[in-house]
C-alpha positions in Angstrom: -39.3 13.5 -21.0 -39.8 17.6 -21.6 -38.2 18.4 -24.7 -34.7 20.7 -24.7 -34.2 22.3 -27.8 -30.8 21.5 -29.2 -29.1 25.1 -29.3 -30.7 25.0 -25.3 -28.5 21.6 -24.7 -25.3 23.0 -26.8 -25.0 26.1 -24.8 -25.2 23.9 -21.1 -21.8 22.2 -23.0 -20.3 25.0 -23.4 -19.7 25.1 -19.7 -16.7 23.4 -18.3 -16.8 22.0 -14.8 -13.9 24.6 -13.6 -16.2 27.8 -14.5 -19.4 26.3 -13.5 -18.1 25.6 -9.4 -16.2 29.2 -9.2 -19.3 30.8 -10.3 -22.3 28.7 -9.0 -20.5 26.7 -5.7 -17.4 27.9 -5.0 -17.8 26.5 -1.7 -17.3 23.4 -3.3 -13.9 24.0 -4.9 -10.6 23.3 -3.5 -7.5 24.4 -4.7 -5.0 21.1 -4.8 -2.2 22.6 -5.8 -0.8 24.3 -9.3 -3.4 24.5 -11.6 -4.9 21.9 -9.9 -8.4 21.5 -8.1 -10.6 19.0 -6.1 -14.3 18.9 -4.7 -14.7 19.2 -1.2 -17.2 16.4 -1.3 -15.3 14.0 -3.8 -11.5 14.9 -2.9 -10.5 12.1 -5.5 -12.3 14.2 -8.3 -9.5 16.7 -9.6 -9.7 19.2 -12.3 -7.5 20.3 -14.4 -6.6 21.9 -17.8 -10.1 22.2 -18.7 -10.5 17.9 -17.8 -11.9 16.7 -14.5 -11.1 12.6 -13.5 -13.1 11.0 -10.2 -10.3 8.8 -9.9 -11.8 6.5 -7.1 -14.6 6.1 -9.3 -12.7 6.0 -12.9 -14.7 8.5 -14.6 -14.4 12.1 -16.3 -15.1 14.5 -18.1 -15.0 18.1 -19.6 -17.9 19.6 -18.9 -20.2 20.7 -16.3 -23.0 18.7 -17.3 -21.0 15.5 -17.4 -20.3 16.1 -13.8 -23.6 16.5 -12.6 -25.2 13.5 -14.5 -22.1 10.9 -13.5 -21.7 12.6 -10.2 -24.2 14.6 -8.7 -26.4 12.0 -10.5 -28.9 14.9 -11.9 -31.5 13.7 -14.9 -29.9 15.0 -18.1 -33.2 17.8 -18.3 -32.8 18.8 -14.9 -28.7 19.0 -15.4 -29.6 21.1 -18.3 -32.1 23.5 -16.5 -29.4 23.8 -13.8 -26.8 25.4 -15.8 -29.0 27.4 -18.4 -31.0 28.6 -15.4 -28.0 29.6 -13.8 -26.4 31.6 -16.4 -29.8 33.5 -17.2 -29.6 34.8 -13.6 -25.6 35.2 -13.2 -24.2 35.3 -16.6 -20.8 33.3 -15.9 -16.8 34.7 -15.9 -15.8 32.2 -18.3 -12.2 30.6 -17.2 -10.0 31.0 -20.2 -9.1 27.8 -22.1 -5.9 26.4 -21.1 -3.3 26.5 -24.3 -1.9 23.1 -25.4 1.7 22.9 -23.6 4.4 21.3 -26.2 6.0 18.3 -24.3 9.3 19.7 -23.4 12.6 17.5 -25.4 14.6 16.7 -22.5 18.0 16.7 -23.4 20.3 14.1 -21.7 24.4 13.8 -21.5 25.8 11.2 -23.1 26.0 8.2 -21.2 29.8 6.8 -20.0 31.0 3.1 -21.2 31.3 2.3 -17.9 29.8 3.7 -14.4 32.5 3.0 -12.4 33.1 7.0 -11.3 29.3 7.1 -10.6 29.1 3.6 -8.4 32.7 4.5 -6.5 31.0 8.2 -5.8 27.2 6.9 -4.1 29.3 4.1 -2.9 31.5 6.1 -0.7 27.9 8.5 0.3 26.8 4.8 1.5 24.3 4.1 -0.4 23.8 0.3 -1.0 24.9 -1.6 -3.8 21.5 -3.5 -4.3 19.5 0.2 -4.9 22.6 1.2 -7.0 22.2 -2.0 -9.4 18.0 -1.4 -9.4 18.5 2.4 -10.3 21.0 1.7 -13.2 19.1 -1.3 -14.8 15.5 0.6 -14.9 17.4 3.5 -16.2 16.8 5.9 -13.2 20.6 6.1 -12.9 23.7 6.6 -15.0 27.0 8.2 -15.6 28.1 11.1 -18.2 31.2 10.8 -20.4 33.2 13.5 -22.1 35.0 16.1 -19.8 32.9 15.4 -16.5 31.7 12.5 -15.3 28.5 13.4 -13.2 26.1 11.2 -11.5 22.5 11.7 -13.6 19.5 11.1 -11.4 16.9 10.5 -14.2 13.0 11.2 -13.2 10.8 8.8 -15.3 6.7 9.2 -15.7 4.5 6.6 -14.7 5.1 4.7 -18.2 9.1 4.8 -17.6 10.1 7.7 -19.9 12.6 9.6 -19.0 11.2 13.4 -18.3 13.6 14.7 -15.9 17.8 14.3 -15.0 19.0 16.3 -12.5 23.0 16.4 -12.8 25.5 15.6 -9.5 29.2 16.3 -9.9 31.7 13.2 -9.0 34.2 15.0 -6.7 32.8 18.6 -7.0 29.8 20.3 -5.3 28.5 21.0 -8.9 24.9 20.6 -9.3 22.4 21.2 -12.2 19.1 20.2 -14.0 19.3 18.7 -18.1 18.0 21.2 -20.4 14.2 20.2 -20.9 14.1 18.7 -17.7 9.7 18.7 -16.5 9.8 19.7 -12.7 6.8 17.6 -12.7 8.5 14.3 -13.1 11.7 14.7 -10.7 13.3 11.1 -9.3 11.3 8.6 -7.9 10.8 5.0 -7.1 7.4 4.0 -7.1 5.9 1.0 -5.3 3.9 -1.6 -6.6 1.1 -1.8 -4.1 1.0 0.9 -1.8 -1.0 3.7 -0.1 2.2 5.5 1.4 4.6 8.1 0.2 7.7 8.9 1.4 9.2 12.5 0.1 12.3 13.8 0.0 14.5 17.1 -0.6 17.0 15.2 -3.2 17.4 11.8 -4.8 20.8 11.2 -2.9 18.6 11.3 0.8 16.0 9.2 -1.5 18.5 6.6 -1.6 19.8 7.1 1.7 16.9 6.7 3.6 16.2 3.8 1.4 19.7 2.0 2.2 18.5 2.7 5.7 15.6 1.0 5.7 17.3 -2.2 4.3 19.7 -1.9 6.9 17.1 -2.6 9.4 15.9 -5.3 7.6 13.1 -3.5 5.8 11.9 -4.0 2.3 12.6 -0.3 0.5 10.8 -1.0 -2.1 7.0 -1.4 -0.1 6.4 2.0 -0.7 6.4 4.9 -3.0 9.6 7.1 -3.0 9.7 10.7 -4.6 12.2 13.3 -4.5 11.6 16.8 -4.9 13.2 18.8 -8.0 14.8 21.3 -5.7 14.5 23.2 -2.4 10.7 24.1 -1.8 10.1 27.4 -0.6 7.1 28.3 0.8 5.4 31.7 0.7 5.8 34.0 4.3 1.6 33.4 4.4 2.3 29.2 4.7 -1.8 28.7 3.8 -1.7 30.2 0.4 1.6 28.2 -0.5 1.2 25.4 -3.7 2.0 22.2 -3.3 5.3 21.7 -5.7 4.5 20.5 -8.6 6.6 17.1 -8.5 3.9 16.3 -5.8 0.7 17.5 -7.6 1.9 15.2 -10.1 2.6 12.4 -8.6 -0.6 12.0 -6.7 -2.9 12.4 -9.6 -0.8 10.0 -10.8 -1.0 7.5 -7.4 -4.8 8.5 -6.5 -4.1 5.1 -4.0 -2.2 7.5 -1.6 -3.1 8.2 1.5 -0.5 8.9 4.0 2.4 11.4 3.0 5.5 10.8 5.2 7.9 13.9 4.6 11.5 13.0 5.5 12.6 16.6 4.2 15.7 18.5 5.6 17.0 19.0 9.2 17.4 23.1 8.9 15.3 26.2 9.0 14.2 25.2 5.7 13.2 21.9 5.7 11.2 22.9 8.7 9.2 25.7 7.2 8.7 23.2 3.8 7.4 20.5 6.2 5.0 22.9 8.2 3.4 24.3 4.9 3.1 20.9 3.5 1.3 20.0 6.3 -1.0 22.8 6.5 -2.0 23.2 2.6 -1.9 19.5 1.6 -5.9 18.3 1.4 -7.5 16.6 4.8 -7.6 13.5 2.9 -4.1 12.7 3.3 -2.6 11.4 6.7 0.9 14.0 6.9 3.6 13.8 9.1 7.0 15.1 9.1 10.1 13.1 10.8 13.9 14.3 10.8 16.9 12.6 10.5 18.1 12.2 14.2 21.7 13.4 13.5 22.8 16.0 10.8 21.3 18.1 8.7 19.8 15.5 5.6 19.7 11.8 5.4 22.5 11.0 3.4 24.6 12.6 6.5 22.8 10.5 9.2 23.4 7.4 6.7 27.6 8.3 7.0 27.2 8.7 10.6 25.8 5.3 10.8 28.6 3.9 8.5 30.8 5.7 10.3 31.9 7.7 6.6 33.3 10.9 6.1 30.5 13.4 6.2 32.2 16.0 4.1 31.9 18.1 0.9 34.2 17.7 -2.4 36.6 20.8 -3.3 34.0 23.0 -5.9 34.7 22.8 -9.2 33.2 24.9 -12.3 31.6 23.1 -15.2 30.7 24.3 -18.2 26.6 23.5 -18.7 
């Protein structure tokens, strides 16, 4: 083996994958979304914050010379030569470290004694009793006390802690976000075994669509449910749009996915949301876009079905 000399070897680790591909083969990067990149060969390999993970393959890395040993396969001398050979040519424009992030402190309300406002309220949006009971005994679900009772739509990480609550007035059209809330973590359901997403504007059309499904007899819990932590707006040019971060998220987290089944809004704006999604979410994924058949969201196609009142509560003013 031709001998390296070590300060020749320390300066090829200095080099992390992100600045090696913009500057060497930047035909070979893909923005995913966010901060967020993939190969175009490997669409499972993503990088980010100054880490890369080949998730089909359960390896990673930092640097640029772990990637081309465990993926381009490279002899660790020729891996070496690569990079310092590189650099003598085209010295590289270094991508700045990313800072350590503190983990936001999500605050939450104080929970109610009893949920009774909370069940009566989804109860009369028809949602089913059965998805009701799951979202309040995993947690997902639950009602304030003191001066307001709101329903709190709680967003949980992939090992169940709470990093999100999004805040739904009981009789008002107040609505509001927990201080600390992660947009990265907004309400979901996931599924056990499953390569299908379904994704949706709010958690109340979540549920709808769910109590939907097990009206017809279908198991709503087969596949993986996620709710979006707010209207997404894309930009006017649709290709350079990101993909919203509660999405980025949850598919590095589910690299299983495949097909992404957006069941998004029934206006001008869940349109343009579904039409950028479809156009700037990678060519690995199977997208398609379907609208409830009456009204604007779910939840009011669900009424209509249950022949409920679709209407919205008097507004009322609530101090945050």
């Amino acid at each position: 083996m031709p001998y390296i000399p070590p300060e020749v070897v320390a300066q090829a680790r200095e080099m992390d994958l992100l600045t090696y591909l913009k500057n060497y083969e930047p035909g070979e990067l893909v923005h995913f979304g966010g901060n967020t990149y993939c190969t175009r060969e490997h669409d499972s390999l993503k990088i980010s914050n100054g880490k890369w993970c080949w998730f089909s393959r359960g390896i990673g890395g930092r640097t640029a010379l772990d990637y081309l040993i465990k993926v381009k396969e490279l002899p660790f001398t020729e891996a070496v030569e690569r990079i310092v050979g590189y650099s003598a040519v085209q010295p590289p424009v270094f991508e700045p470290k990313p800072q350590k992030a503190s983990e936001k402190i999500l605050l939450l309300p104080q929970a109610n004694r009893c949920t009774t406002h909370a069940v009566s309220y989804l109860s009369g949006r028809g949602i089913d009793s059965e998805l009701i009971d799951f979202c309040l005994a995993t947690g997902r679900l639950y009602e304030s006390g003191g001066k307001y009772h709101n329903v709190v739509f709680v967003g949980q990480d992939q090992h169940g802690k709470a990093r999100y609550a999004n805040l739904r007035g009981i009789g008002s059209d107040f609505k509001g976000e927990c201080n600390g809330s992660d947009k990265r973590f907004s309400f979901n359901i996931p599924a056990e075994y499953s390569n299908t997403l379904y994704l949706f504007e709010s958690a109340i059309d979540l549920l709808s669509y769910a109590t939907l499904q097990k009206m017809h007899g279908l198991d709503w819990k087969k596949d993986h449910l996620l709710s979006l932590a707010g209207v997404y707006q894309p930009k006017k040019e649709i290709e350079k749009s990101a993909v919203p971060l509660a999405l980025t998220q949850y598919l590095a987290d589910h690299p299983e996915i495949q097909c992404i089944l957006l069941r998004l809004d029934n206006d001008y704006a869940g349109r343009m949301a579904a039409k950028a999604l479809m156009t700037i979410l990678p060519e690995k994924y199977t997208v398609d876009a379907r609208f409830p058949p009456q009204g604007k969201d779910y939840n009011d196609y669900l009424c209509k079905c249950l022949r409920l009142p679709v209407t919205k509560p008097k507004e009322r003013k609530q101090e945050r």
